[in-house]
C-alpha positions as CSV (number, residue, x, y, z in Angstrom):
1,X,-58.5,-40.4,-159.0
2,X,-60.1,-42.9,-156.3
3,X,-57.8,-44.6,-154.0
4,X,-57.2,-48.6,-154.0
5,X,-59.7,-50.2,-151.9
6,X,-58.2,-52.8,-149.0
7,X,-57.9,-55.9,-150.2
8,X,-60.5,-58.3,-148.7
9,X,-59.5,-61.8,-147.5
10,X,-61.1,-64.5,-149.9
11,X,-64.4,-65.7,-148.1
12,X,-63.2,-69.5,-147.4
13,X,-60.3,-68.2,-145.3
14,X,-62.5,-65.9,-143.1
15,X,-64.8,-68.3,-142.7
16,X,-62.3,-70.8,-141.5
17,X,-60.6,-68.7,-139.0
18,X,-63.9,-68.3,-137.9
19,X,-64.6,-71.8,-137.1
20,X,-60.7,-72.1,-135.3
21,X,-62.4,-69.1,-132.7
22,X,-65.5,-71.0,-132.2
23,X,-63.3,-74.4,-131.8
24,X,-61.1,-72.7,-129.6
25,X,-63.5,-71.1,-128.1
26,X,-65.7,-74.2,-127.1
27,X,-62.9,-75.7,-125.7
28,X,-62.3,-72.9,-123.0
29,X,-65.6,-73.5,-122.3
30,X,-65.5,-77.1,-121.5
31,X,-62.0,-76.5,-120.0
32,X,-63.6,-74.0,-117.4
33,X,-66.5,-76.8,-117.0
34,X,-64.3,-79.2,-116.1
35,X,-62.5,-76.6,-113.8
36,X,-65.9,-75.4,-112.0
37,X,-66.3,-79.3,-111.8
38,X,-63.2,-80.4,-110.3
39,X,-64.1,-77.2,-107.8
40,X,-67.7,-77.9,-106.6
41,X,-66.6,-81.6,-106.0
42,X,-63.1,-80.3,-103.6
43,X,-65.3,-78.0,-102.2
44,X,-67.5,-80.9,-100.9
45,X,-64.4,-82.9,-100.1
46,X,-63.2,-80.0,-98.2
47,X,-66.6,-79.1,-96.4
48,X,-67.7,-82.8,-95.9
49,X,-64.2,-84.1,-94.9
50,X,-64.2,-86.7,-91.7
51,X,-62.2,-84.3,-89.8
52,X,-62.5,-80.1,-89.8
53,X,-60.5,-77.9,-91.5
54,X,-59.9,-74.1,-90.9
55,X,-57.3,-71.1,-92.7
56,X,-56.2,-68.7,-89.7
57,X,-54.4,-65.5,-90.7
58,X,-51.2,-64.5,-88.1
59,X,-53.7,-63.1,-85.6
60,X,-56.3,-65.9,-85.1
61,X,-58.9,-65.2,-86.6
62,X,-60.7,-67.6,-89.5
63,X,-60.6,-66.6,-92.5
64,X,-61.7,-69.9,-94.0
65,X,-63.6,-73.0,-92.0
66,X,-65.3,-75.9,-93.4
67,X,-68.8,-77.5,-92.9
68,X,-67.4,-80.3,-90.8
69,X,-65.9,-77.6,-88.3
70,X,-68.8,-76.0,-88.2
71,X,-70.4,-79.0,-86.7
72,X,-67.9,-79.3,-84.4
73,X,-68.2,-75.9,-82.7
74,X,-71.7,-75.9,-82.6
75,X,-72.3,-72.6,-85.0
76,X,-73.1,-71.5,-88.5
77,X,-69.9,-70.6,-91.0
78,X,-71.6,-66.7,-91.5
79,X,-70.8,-66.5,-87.7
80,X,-67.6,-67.9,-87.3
81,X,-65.6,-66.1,-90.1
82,X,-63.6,-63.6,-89.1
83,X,-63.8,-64.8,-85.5
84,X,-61.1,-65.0,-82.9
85,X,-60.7,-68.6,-83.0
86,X,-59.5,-68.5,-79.4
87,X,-63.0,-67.0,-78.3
88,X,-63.9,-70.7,-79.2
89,X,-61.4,-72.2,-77.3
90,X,-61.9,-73.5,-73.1
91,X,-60.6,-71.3,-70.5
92,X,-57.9,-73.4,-69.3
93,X,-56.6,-73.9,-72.9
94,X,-56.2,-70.6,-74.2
95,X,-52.8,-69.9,-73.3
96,X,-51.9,-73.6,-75.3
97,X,-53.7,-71.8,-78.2
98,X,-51.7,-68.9,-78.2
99,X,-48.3,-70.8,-78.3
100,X,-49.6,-72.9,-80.8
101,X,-49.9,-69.5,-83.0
102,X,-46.8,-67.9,-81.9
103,X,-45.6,-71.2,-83.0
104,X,-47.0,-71.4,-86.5
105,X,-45.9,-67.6,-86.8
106,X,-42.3,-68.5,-85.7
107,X,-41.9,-71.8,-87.6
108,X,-42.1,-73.0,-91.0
109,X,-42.7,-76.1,-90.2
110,X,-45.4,-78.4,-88.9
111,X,-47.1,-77.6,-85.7
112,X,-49.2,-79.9,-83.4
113,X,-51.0,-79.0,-80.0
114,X,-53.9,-80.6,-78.1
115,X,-56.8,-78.1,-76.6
116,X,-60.4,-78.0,-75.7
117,X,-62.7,-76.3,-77.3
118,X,-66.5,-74.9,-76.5
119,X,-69.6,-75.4,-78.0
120,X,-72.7,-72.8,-77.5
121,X,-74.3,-75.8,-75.3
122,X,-71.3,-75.9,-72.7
123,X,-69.9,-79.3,-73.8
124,X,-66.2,-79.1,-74.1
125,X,-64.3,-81.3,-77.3
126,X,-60.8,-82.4,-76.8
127,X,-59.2,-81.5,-80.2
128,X,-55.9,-82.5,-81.6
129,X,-54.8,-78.9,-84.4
130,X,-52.5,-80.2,-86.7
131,X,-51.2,-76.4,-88.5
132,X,-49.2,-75.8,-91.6
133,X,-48.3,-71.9,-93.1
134,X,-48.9,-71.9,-96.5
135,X,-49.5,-68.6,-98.5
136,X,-52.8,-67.4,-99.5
137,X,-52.5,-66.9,-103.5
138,X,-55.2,-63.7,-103.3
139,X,-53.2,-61.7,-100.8
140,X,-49.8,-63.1,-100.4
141,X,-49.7,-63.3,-97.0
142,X,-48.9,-66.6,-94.6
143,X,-52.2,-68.3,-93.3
144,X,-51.8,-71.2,-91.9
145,X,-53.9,-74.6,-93.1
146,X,-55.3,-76.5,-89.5
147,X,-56.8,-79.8,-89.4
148,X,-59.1,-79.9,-86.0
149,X,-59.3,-84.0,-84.8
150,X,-61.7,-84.9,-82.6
151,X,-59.2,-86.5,-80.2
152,X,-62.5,-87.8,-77.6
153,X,-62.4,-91.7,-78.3
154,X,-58.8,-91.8,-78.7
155,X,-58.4,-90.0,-74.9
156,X,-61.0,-92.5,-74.0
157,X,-58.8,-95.3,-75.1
158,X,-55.7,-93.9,-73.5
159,X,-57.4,-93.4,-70.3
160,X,-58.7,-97.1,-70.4
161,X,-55.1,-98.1,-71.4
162,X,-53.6,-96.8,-68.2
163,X,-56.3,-98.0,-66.0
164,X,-55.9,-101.0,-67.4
165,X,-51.9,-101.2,-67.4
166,X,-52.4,-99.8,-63.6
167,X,-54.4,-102.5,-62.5
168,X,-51.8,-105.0,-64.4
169,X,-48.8,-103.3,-62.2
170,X,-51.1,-103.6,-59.1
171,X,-52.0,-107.0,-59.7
172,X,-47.9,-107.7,-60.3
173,X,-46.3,-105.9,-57.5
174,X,-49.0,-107.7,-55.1
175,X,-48.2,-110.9,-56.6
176,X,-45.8,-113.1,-54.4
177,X,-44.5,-114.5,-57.1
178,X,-41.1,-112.8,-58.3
179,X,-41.7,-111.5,-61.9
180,X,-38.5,-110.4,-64.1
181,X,-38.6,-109.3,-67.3
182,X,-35.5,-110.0,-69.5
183,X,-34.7,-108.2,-72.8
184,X,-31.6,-108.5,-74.9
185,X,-29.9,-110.5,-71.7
186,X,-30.5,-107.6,-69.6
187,X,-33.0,-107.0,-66.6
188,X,-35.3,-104.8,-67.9
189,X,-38.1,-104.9,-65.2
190,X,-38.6,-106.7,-61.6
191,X,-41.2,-106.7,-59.5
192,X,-41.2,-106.1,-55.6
193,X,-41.6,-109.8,-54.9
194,X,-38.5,-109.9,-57.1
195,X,-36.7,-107.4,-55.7
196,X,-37.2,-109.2,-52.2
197,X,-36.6,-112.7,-53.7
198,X,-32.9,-111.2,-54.7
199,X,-32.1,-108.8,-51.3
200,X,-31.8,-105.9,-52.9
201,X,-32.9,-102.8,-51.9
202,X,-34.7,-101.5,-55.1
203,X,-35.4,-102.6,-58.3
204,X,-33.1,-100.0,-60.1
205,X,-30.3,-102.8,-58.5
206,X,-31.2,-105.4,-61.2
207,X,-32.2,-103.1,-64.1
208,X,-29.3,-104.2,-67.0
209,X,-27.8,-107.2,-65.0
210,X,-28.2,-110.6,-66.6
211,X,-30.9,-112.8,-64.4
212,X,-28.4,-115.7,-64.4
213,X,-26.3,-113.5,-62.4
214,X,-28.5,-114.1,-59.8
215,X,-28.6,-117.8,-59.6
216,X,-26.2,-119.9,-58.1
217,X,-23.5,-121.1,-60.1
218,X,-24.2,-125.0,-60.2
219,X,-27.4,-123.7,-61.3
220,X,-26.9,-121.1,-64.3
221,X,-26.4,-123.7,-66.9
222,X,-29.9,-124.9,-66.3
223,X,-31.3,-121.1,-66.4
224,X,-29.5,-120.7,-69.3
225,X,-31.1,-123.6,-71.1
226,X,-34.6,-122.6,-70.0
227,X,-34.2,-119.1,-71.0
228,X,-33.2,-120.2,-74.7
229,X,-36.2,-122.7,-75.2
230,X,-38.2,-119.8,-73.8
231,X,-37.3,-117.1,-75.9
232,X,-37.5,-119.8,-78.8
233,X,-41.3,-120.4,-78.1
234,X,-40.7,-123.4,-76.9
235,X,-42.2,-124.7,-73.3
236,X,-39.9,-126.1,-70.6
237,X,-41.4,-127.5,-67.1
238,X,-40.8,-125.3,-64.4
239,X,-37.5,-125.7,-62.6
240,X,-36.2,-125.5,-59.1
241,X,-32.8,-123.5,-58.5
242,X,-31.4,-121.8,-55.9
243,X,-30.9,-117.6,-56.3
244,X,-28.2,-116.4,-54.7
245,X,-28.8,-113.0,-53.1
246,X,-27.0,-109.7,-52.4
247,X,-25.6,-110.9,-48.8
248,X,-24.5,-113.8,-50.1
249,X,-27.3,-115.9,-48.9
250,X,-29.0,-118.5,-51.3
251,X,-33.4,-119.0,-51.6
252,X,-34.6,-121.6,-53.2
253,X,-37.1,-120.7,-56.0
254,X,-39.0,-122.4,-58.6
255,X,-38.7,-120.8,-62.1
256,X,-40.9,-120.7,-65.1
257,X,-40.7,-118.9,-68.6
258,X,-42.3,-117.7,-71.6
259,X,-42.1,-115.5,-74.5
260,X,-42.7,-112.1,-74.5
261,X,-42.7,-108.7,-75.8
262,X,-41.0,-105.5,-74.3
263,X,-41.3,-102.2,-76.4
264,X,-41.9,-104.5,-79.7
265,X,-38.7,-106.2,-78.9
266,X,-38.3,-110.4,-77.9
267,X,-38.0,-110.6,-74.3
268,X,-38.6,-113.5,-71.8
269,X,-40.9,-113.2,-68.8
270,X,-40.0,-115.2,-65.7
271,X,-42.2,-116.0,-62.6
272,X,-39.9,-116.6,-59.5
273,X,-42.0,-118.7,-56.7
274,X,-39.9,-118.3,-53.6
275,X,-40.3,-122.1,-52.4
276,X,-37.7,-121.9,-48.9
277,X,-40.4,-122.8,-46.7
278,X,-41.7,-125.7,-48.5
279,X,-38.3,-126.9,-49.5
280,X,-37.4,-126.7,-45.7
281,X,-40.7,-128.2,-44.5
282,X,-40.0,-131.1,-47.4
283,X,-35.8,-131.2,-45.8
284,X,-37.6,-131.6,-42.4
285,X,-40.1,-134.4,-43.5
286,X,-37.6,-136.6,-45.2
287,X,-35.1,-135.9,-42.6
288,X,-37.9,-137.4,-39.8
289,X,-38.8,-140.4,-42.0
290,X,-34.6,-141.0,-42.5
291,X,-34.2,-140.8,-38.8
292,X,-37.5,-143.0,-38.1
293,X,-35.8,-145.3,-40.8
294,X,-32.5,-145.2,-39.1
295,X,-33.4,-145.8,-35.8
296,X,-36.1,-148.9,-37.0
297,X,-32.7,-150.0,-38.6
298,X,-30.5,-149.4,-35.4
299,X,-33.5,-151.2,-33.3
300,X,-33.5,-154.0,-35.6
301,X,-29.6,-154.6,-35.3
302,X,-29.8,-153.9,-31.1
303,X,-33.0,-156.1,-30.8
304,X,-34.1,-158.9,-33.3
305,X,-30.8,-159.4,-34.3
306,X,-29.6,-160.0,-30.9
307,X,-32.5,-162.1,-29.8
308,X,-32.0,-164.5,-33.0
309,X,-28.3,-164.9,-32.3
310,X,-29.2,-165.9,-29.1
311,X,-31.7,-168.1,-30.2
312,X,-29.1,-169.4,-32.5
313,X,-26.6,-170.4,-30.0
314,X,-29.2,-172.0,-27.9
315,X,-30.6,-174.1,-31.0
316,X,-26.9,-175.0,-31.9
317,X,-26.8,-176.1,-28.1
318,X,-29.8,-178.3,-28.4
319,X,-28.7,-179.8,-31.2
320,X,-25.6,-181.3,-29.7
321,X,-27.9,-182.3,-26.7
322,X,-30.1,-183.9,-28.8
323,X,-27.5,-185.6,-30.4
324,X,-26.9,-187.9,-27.8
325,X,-30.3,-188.4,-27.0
326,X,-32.7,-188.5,-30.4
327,X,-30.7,-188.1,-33.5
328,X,-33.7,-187.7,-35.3
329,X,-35.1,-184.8,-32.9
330,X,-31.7,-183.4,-33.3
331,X,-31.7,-182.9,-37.2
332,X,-35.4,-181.3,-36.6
333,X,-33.3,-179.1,-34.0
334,X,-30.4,-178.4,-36.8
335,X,-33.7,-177.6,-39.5
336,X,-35.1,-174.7,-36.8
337,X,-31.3,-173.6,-36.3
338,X,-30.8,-173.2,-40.1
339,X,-33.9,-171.4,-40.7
340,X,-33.3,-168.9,-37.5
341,X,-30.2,-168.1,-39.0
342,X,-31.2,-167.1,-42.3
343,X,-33.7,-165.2,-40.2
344,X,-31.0,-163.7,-38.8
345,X,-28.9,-163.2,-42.0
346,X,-32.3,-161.6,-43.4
347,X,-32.8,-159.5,-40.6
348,X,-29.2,-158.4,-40.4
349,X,-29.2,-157.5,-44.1
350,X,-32.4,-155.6,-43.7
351,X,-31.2,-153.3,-41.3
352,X,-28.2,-152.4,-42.9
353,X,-30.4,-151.5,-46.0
354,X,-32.9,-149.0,-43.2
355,X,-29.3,-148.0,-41.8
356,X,-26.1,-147.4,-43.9
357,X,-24.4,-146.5,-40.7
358,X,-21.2,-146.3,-42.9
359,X,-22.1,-143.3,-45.1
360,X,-21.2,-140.5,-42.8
361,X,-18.0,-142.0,-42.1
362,X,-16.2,-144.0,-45.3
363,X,-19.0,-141.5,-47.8
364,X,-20.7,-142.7,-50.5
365,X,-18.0,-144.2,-52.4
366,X,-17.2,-146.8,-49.9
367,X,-21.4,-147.5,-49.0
368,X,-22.1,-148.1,-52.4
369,X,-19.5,-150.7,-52.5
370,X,-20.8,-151.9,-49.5
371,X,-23.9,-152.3,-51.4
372,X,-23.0,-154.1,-54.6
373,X,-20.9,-156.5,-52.8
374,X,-24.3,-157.1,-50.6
375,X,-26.1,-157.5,-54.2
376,X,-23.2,-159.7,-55.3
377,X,-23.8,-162.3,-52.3
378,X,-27.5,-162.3,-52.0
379,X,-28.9,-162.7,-55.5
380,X,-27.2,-164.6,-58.6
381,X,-26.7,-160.8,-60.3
382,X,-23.6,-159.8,-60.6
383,X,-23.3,-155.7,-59.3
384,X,-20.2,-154.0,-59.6
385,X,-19.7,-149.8,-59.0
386,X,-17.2,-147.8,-61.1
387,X,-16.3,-144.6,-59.6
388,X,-13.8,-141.4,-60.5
389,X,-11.4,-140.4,-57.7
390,X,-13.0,-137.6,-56.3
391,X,-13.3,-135.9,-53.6
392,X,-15.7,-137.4,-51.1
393,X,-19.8,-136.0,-50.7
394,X,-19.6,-134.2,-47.1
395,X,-22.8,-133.3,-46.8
396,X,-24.4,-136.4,-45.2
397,X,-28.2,-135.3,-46.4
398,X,-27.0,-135.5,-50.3
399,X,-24.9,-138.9,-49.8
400,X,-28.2,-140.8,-48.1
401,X,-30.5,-139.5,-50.9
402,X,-28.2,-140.5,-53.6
403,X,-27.7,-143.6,-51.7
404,X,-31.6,-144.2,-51.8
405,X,-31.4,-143.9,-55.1
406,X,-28.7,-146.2,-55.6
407,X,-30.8,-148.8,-53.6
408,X,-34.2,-148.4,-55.3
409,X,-32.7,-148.4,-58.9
410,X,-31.3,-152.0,-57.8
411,X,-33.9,-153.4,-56.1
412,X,-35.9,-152.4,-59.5
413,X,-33.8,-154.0,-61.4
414,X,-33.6,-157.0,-59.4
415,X,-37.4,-157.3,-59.0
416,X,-38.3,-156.9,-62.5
417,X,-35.4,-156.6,-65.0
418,X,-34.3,-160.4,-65.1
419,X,-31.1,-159.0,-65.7
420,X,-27.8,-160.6,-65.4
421,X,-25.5,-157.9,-63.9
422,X,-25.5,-154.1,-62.7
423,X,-23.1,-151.8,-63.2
424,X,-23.2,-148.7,-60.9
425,X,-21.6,-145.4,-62.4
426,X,-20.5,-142.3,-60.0
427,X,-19.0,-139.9,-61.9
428,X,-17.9,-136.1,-61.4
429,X,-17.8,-133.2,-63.9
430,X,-16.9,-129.8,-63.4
431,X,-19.7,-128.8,-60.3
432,X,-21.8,-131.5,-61.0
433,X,-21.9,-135.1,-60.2
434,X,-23.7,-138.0,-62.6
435,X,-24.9,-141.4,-61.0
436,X,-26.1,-144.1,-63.4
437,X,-27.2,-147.7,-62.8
438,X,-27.3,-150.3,-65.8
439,X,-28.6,-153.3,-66.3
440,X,-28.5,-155.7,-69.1
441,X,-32.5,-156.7,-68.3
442,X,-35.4,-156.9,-70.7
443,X,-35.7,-153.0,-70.8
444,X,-38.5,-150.5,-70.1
445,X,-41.2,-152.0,-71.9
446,X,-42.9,-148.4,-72.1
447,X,-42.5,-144.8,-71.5
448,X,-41.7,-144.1,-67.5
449,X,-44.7,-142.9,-65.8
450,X,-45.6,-138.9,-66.9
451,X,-45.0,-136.6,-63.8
452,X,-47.4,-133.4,-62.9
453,X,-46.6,-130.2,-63.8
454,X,-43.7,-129.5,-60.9
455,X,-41.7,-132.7,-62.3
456,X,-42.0,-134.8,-59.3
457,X,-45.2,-136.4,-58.9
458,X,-46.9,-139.2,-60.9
459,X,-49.6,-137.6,-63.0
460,X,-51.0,-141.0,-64.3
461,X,-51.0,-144.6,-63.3
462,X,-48.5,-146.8,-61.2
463,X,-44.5,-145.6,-60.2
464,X,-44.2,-144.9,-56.4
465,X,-40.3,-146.2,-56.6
466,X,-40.0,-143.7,-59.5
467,X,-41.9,-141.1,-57.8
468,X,-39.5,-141.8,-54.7
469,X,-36.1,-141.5,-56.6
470,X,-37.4,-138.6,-58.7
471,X,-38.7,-136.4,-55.0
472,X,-35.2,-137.4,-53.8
473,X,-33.5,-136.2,-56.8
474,X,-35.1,-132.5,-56.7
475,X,-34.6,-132.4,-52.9
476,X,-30.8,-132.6,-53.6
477,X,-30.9,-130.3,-56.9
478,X,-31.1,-132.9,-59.3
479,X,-32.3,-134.8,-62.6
480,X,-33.5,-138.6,-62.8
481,X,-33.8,-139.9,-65.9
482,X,-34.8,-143.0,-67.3
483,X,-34.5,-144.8,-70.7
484,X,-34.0,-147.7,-72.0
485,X,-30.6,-148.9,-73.2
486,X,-29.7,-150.6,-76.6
487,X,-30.1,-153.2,-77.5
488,X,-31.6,-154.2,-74.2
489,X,-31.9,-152.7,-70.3
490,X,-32.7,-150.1,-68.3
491,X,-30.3,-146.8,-67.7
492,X,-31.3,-144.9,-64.5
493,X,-29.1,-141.4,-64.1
494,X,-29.3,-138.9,-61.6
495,X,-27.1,-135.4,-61.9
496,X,-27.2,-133.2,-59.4
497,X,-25.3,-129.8,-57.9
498,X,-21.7,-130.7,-56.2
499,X,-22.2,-130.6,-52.3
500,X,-20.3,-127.4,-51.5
501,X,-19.5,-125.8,-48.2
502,X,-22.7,-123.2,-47.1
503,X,-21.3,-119.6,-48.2
C-alpha cells in the first residue's frame, strides 16, 4: 500500500508568498540604497567639513582622520593612520598634548587645549582640539572624537586686540586729562592723571568709591546731575567744580561726560581737565583789573572830585561877587556853578560805581542797598533789594563779583528795558546762594546770546555785558541765567557755592 503524498499548497498561494519575498525583498534593497546614500554623502560631510576631524584611541594614535585634516598636516590619510598624533605636534607643545590625553582618558567630559602643530614643510599651525570620548561601536573601546580649529586668524585678531587696547592705555595714562570710569556708581577705573588730580597714591584708592565723593560738597549736586544726563545719553556742557583731594586740599577741574560701556554693562566716562593754573592766572587777571578799577575809582574821588569842589566854591564865590557888580554875568556865573556840580555829582557817583569801598566792611547786603538807593535817586526807576537774614559773604573776591553782577544787570535794564522798577533778590539755600534782578521792561526780545563750548564766551554775535556777568559767575562757582519773565521783563539769576572758610 503506497503512502499519502504531502499535500501541496494550491498554486495561487505559493505564487503570492512569492511576490511578498520579492516585495520585501526590493524594499531591503532600496532601504540599504538609501543607507549607502545617506553614508557616501556624511562621509563627504565628514572629509570635506570646514574644520578637521580625527578618532584617537587612549594612546594617541589616529585611528580615524578626515580629508580636511589631512590638509592641515600637510600628509596623505594612508600615512597618518595609525600614527602617534604627537609626532605631529611642535616641540614646545608636546607636553600640552599629553595632558590633553591624560585628560580625555581621565574625564568624561569635554576637553579643550590649544597647540601647535607641524607640517612636512616646517610651518607651524596654532590649533584649537576640541575632544569628546565616545565608544567605538566595532570594538567597544573609548576613542575620543577631536575637532582640530585652525586658531591662526583668530590669534591674529587677539594679538591686534591687545596692541590695539595697549596703545589706547598708553595714549590714556599719558593723557593729562584725568579719565574715570564709573560703573554701577562705583570707580571702576582711573587713570594716572586721575589718580594725581585726586592725591592719592594709586589707583586701587578710588576703585569702588563713588566719583562724587571726590568733589566738593557745594559741588556734588551739580556732578550728580551731569552724571544722570550722561548715563541717559543725553549731552551736558562741560562743567567747572572743585575736587577735593585726599589732604584735604581742593583743584579746580573742568568735567565732561558721556556714555559708555564697561564689561557690556552702562557706565559713564569722565574726562577731568585739571584747570588750577588757569583758574588762578584768570583770579590774578580779574583781581589786577579790580584793583586798576579801584584805584581809577579812589583817584577819581582824591583828584577830580576835589578839584570840582574846589571849583565849586570858587564859582559860588564869584557869583556873589558878581552880584554886586553884573547881575547878568553873575547868573552866567550860577549857570557854570550848576553845571560843575552835577559834574561833580557825576563824577562822585562814578567813582563809587569803580569803587564800592563799603563792601569789605558793611558786605554785600548793605552795598547793594547802597546801590538801589543810588538807582532810586538818579533815574525815574524805582530799585528796591529784598534780602534773607543771612550770614554775611566774607570772602571779599565773591561779594565784588556778585556785586558786578548786581551793577551790570541794572545798568542793562536801565539802558534798554524801559522798565519801570527793579527788584533785586539775594537769597540763601542750604550751601548755595541765588541772586536775581527783575524788571517789569519790554522783555528779551530773543534768545540771550549762545556761549562756546566752556559756557563762558559768546559764540555768535553781540553780548559783552553778558559775556562779563556770565565770566564772573564761573570765576565764583556759579550759574547766570537769563529769561524772560511773564507777561513782560527780564529775570537775571546767578547761584553760586556759599563762601566758606579755606579747609
Amino acid at each position: 500500500m503506497k503512502a499519502p503524498s504531502a499535500v501541496k499548497p494550491p498554486r495561487k498561494a505559493r505564487d503570492l508568498g512569492m511576490e511578498q519575498l520579492e516585495a520585501r525583498n526590493q524594499e531591503l534593497t532600496r532601504t540599504l540604497q538609501i543607507i549607502e546614500e545617506a553614508r557616501a554623502r556624511l562621509a563627504d560631510h565628514y572629509d570635506f567639513a570646514p574644520i578637521g576631524f580625527i578618532t584617537l584611541d587612549s594612546a594617541g594614535y589616529v585611528r580615524e582622520i578626515n580629508l580636511t585634516a589631512c590638509r592641515l598636516l600637510g600628509r596623505e590619510r594612508p600615512t597618518l593612520l595609525d600614527m602617534p598624533f604627537f609626532t605631529r605636534v611642535a616641540p614646545s607643545h608636546c607636553r600640552v598634548f599629553l595632558n590633553h590625553l591624560r585628560d580625555c582618558n581621565r574625564l568624561d567630559s569635554e576637553v579643550v587645549c590649544d597647540v601647535v602643530l607641524c607640517t612636512p614643510e616646517g610651518r607651524e599651525i596654532p590649533v584649537e582640539l576640541r575632544s569628546v570620548p565616545v565608544p567605538d561601536p566595532r570594538s567597544g573601546e573609548t576613542v575620543y572624537r577631536t575637532a582640530i580649529t585652525d586658531i591662526t586668524e583668530r590669534l591674529r585678531l587677539g594679538q591686534a586686540q591687545r596692541e590695539s587696547e595697549e596703545r589706547y592705555r598708553s595714549l590714556v595714562e599719558l593723557l593729562p586729562d584725568g579719565i574715570f570710569i564709573q560703573s554701577e556708581e562705583a570707580i571702576v577705573y582711573a587713570s594716572s592723571a586721575a589718580v594725581r588730580i585726586c592725591g592719592v597714591g594709586s589707583a586701587k584708592e578710588l576703585d569702588g568709591s563713588k566719583l562724587c565723593e571726590w568733589v566738593r560738597p557745594a559741588y556734588r549736586q551739580r556732578m550728580l546731575d551731569m552724571l544722570a544726563q550722561a548715563a541717559a545719553g543725553h549731552h551736558s556742557p562741560a562743567l567747572e567744580l572743585q575736587f577735593l583731594r585726599r589732604d584735604g586740599t581742593t583743584i579746580d577741574v573742568e568735567v565732561a561726560a558721556s556714555a559708555f560701556s564697561q564689561d557690556g554693562k552702562p557706565a559713564v566716562l569722565v574726562c577731568a581737565r585739571d584747570i588750577s593754573r588757569r583758574k588762578e592766572a584768570e583770579r590774578h587777571v580779574v583781581a589786577i583789573i579790580e584793583r586798576e578799577r579801584m584805584r581809577f575809582g579812589r583817584d577819581l574821588h582824591d583828584s577830580l572830585l576835589q578839584t570840582l569842589a574846589g571849583a565849586t566854591l570858587m564859582l559860588e564865590l564869584l557869583h556873589h561877587r558878581l552880584s554886586k557888580i553884573s547881575p547878568e554875568y553873575s547868573v552866567e556865573a550860577k549857570r557854570i556853578e550848576g553845571i560843575v556840580r552835577q559834574s561833580a555829582v557825576d563824577a562822585r557817583n562814578l567813582a563809587r560805581g569803580l569803587c564800592p569801598v563799603n563792601i569789605g566792611k558793611v558786605g554785600l547786603a548793605a552795598t547793594l542797598e547802597e546801590l538801589a538807593a543810588d538807582v532810586t535817586d538818579r533815574s525815574e526807576i524805582s530799585c528796591v533789594l529784598e534780602c534773607d537774614a543771612m550770614p554775611p559773604i566774607v570772602d571779599v573776591t565773591v561779594a565784588t563779583h556778585a556785586y558786578r553782577i548786581v551793577q551790570e544787570a541794572v545798568a542793562n535794564a536801565i539802558k534798554h528795558s524801559g522798565a519801570e522798577s527793579i527788584l533785586i533778590q539775594l537769597r540763601a539755600f542750604n550751601e548755595r546762594i541765588t541772586l536775581s534782578i527783575a524788571d517789569d521792561g519790554k522783555g528779551i526780545t530773543a534768545d540771550p546770546p549762545k556761549t562756546d563750548e566752556t559756557g563762558i564766551g559768546p559764540k555768535d554775535g553781540p553780548g559783552m555785558g553778558m559775556h562779563t556777568m556770565r565770566y564772573r559767575a564761573t570765576i565764583i562757582g556759579g550759574d547766570l541765567e537769563v529769561r524772560r519773565r511773564s507777561p513782560r521783563g527780564t529775570m537775571v539769576t546767578c547761584t553760586f557755592p556759599r563762601p566758606v572758610d579755606p579747609l
